[in-house]
N, C-alpha and C positions, 0 to 999 in steps of 0.2 A: 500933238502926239498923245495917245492912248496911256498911260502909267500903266504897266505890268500888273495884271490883275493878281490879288493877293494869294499865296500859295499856300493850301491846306494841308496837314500830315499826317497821316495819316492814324498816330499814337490816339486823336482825337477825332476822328474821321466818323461817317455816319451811325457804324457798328454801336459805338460806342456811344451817342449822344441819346439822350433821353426821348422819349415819344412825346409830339406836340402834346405841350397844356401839360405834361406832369411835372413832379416837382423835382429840382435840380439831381442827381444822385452822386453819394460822396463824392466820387473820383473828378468829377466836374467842379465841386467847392473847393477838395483838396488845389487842384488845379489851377483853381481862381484865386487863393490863399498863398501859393508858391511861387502866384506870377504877379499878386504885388506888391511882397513881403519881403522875399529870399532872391527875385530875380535881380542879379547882377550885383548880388553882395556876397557873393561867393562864400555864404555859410552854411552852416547845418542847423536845423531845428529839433531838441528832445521831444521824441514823443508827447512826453506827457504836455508839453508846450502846444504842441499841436491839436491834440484833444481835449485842452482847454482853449481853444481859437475857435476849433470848428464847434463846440457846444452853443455858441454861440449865435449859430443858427442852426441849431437844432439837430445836430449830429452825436451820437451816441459814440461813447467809447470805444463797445465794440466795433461799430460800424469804421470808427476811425480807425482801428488796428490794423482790421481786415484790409482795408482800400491802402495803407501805407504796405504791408504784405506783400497786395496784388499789382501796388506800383512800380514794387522793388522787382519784382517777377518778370514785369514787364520792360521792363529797363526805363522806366521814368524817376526813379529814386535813389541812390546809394544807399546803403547803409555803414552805418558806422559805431562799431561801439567805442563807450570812453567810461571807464571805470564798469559803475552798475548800473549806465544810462546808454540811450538808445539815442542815436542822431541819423537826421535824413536830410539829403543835401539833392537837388537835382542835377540830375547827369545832361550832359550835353543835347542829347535827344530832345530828351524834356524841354530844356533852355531856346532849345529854335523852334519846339511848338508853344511856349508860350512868348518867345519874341513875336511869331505871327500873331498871336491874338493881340498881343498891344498894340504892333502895327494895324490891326485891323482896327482895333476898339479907339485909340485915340488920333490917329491919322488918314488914315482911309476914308471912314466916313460910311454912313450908311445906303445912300443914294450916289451912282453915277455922274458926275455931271462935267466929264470931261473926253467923253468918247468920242471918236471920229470915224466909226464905221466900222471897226474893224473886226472881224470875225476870228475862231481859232475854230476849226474843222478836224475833227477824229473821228475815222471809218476806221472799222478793225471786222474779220471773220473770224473767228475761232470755234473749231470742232464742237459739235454737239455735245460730245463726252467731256468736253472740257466745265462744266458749271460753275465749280468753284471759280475758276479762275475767270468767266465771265462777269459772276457775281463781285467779288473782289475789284476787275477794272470798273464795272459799273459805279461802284460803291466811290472808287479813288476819281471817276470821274464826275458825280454828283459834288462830292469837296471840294474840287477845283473850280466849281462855277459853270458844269455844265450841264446842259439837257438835251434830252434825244428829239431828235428830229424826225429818224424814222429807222429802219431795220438799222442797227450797223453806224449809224451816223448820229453824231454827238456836235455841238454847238456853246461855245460860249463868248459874251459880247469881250471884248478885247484882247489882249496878247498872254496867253498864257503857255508859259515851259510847257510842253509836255513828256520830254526826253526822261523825268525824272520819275513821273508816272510808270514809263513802260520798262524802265531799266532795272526799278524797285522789282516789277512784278513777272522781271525778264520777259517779256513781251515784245522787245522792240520789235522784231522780226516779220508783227502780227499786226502791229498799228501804222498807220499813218495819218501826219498832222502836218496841215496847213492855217497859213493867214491867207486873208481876203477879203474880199467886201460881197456885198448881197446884189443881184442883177437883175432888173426887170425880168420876169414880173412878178421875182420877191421883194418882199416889204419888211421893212425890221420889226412891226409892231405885228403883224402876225406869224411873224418866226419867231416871236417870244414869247408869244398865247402856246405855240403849238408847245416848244420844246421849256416852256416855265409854265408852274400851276401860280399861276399869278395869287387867285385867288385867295388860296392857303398861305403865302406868302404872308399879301394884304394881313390875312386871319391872324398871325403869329405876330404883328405886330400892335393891331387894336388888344388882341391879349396883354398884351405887355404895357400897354396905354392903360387897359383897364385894374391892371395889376399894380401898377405903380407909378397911377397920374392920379396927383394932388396927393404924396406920399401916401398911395392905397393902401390894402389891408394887407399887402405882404411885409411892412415894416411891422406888425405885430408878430410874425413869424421867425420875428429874431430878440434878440433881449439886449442890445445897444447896437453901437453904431459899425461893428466892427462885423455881426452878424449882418447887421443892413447890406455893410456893401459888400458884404461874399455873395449875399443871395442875387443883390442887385447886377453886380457885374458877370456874374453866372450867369443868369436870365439873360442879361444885351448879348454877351460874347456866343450861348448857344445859339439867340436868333441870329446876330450877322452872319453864324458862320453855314446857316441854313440858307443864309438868303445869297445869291448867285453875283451879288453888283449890277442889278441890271441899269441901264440907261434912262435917265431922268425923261427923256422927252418922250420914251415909249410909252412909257409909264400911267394906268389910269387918273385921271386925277382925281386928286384928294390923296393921293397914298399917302399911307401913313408911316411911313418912314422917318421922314426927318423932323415929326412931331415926337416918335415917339425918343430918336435920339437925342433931341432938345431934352424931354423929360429924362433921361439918362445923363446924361453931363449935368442939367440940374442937382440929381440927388446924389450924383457922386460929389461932385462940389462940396453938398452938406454934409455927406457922412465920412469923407478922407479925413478931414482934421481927427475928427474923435475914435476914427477906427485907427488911426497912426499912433496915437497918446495910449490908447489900450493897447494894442501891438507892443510898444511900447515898455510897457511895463507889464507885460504876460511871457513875450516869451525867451527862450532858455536859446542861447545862440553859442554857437562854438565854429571857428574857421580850419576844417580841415587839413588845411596846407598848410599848418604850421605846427 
C-alpha cells in the first residue's frame, strides 16, 4: 500500500517560501528554530532569547522583531507578556505545520520508494473572474504534491486528502478528486515529465549537495553550531517541501536525492549535539500554563 502522501499547509505554502538558490528569509529560520527547540515543550521563548538564537545565523535584531510581529499577525505565535519581558510561544496552527515538516524531514524521506501506482486526480472549472481563487487552489495544489497535466487537471503520485484543500478555500462544490491508476497508453514516467519540471527539481538539490557537501561554504555563514543547523535544516525542509515525492523508479538516474539527503542527516548528526548545549544555555524559557 501507498503511505498517505505528506500533507502541506498552507501558513508555509508556496507564497511564502523563498525563490530557488536565495538565501533562507527570517520567517523560514524562525520556523526551523521553533520546530526544533519549542516543539512539544509547551513553552514560550523571550524575545530577546530569540534574537540572540537567530544571530546566529546571521539574522539581525530588527529583522527578528519584525518576523516575530508578522508571526503573531499571522497566528503562527502568541504572545505573551510577563513582567518587562516579551515571550512567544507557538499556537496550534503553527505546531501541525511544523509537526509536518519533522514528519517530512525525519520520516518520510526524500525519494519514493514505496509506491504502488496510485494516482490522486483534481479537475476543477472555475469562472474566469474568479483569479484569486484560481491562484490560491493552484498554489494549495503545487504543496500537496501536485502537477498540472493539462487545462483543469492536476495529478499527484499516491493517496492524497484533498477534502481539506477544497473546504479551506470553500470550493468543494468546484473540485473533484479521484484515486486510480494510469491506463495504456499512459505511462508513469512521462506523466511525470509532463506534470513535474523534473529538471529544476534535480537543480535544487545538486544546490544543496554543492552548498553543503564535504561541510561547504554555507557553514561559514553561521558563527557555531547552532546557526549551522538553522540554516542547514531550513535549506533540506524548503527543498523537500518543493519537491512533490515522486516515485523512485520513475526517476532519472543518478538523482540526486538521496545523496543529498545522506549529506543532510550527516551534518545534522554533527551540529545537534552543540546546537542543543548552546540552546541550552542561551535561551530564556517560561511555560505559559502555569
Amino acid at each position: 500500500m501507498t503511505p498517505p502522501a505528506p500533507q502541506r499547509t498552507p501558513d508555509t505554502g508556496p507564497d511564502d517560501a523563498p525563490e530557488r538558490g536565495s538565501a533562507p528569509r527570517p520567517q523560514s529560520l524562525m520556523l526551523s528554530f521553533f520546530g526544533i527547540h519549542v516543539l512539544g515543550t509547551g513553552t514560550a521563548l523571550s524575545s530577546a532569547s530569540v534574537i540572540d538564537a537567530l544571530a546566529r545565523a546571521d539574522v539581525g535584531e530588527d529583522a527578528v522583531r519584525s518576523t516575530l510581529t508578522r508571526m503573531v499577525g499571522r497566528g503562527l505565535l502568541d504572545r505573551h507578556r510577563r513582567g518587562r519581558r516579551m515571550y512567544f510561544s507557538l499556537t496550534e496552527r503553527a505546531a501541525a505545520v511544523l509537526a509536518d515538516g519533522e514528519e517530512r524531514v525525519r520520516r518520510t524521506g526524500a525519494v519514493n520508494h514505496a509506491w504502488d501506482g496510485t494516482w490522486t486526480l483534481v479537475g476543477f472549472s472555475l469562472p474566469e473572474s474568479w483569479r484569486r481563487e484560481r491562484h490560491d487552489l493552484r498554489s494549495r495544489l503545487v504543496w500537496a504534491g501536485f502537477g498540472p497535466l493539462q487545462s483543469g487537471l492536476w495529478a499527484a503520485p499516491g493517496r492524497v486528502d484533498v477534502a481539506p484543500i477544497a473546504a479551506e478555500l470553500g470550493l468543494g462544490d468546484r473540485i473533484r478528486a479521484f484515486h486510480g491508476q494510469a491506463a495504456a497508453p499512459t505511462e508513469a514516467g512521462p506523466l511525470l515529465r509532463t506534470a513535474f519540471d523534473l529538471d529544476a527539481i534535480a537543480a535544487d538539490y545538486r544546490a544543496f549537495l554543492a552548498r553543503w557537501g564535504a561541510d561547504g561554504p554555507a557553514s561559514a555563514d553561521a558563527r557555531d553550531d547552532l546557526g549551522r543547523q538553522l540554516l542547514l535544516h531550513t535549506d533540506w525542509l524548503e527543498l523537500v517541501r518543493r519537491d512533490p515525492y515522486l516515485p523512485a523508479e520513475h526517476l532519472p538516474e543518478q538523482w540526486p536525492a538521496e545523496a543529498a539527503e545522506h549529506t543532510f542527516r550527516a551534518l545534522s548528526e554533527r551540529y545537534d549535539p552543540g546546537a542543543r548545549r548552546i540552546a541550552e544555555g542561551l535561551l530564556d524559557r517560561w511555560d505559559p500554563r502555569t
